[in-house]
C-alpha positions in Angstrom: -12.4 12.1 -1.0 -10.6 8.6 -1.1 -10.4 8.9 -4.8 -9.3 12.5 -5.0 -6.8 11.5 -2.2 -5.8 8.3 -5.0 -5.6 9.8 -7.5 -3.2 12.9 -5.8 -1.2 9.9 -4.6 -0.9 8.4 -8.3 0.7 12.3 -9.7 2.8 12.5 -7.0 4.4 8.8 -7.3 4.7 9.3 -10.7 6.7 12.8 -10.7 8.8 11.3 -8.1 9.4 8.6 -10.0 10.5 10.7 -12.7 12.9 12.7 -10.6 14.3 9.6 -9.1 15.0 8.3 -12.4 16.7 11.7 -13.7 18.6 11.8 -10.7 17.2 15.4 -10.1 15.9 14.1 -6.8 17.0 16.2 -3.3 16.8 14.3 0.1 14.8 16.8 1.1 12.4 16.4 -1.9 12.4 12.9 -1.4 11.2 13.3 2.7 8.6 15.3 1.4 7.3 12.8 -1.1 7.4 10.5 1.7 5.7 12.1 4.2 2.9 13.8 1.6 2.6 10.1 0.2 2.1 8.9 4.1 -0.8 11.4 4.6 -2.6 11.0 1.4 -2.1 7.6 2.0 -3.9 8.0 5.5 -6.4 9.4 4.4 -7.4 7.7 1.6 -7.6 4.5 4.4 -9.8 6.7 7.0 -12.2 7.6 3.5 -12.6 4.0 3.1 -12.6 3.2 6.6 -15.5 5.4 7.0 -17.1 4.3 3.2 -17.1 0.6 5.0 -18.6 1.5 8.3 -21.3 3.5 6.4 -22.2 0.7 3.9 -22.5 -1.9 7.3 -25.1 1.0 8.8 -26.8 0.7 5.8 -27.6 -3.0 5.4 -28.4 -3.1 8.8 -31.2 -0.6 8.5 -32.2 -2.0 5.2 -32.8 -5.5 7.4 -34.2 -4.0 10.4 -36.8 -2.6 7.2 -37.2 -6.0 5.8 -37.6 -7.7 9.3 -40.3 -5.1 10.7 -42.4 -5.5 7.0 -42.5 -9.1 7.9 -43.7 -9.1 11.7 -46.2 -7.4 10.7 -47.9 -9.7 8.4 
């Protein structure tokens, strides 16, 4: 999702860029740039947010494996 959410971002920078620079740009396009930018951009941090908490859950099961294999040696 996080890269999806990106790459969206990415397109719609660049086409408001674009506008911006032909001078073809409303204020009311521009707030909604803005606020479609602030959302993607939301969740593309939740995504990776929840990415990071997974990858912590992870190593510590992989530990908790590792640690148990040794006790019982």
């Amino acid at each position: 999702m996080a890269v999806t959410c990106a790459s969206s971002l990415r397109d719609l920078m660049a086409h408001t860029s674009k506008m911006v620079a032909s001078g073809a740009v409303s204020r009311s396009s521009m707030q909604h740039s803005l606020t479609t930018a602030q959302e993607m951009a939301d969740l593309v941090l939740k995504s990776a947010e929840k990415a990071a908490a997974l990858i912590t859950s992870f190593k510590r099961v992989a530990v908790d494996d590792v640690s148990e294999q040794r006790r019982s040696f």
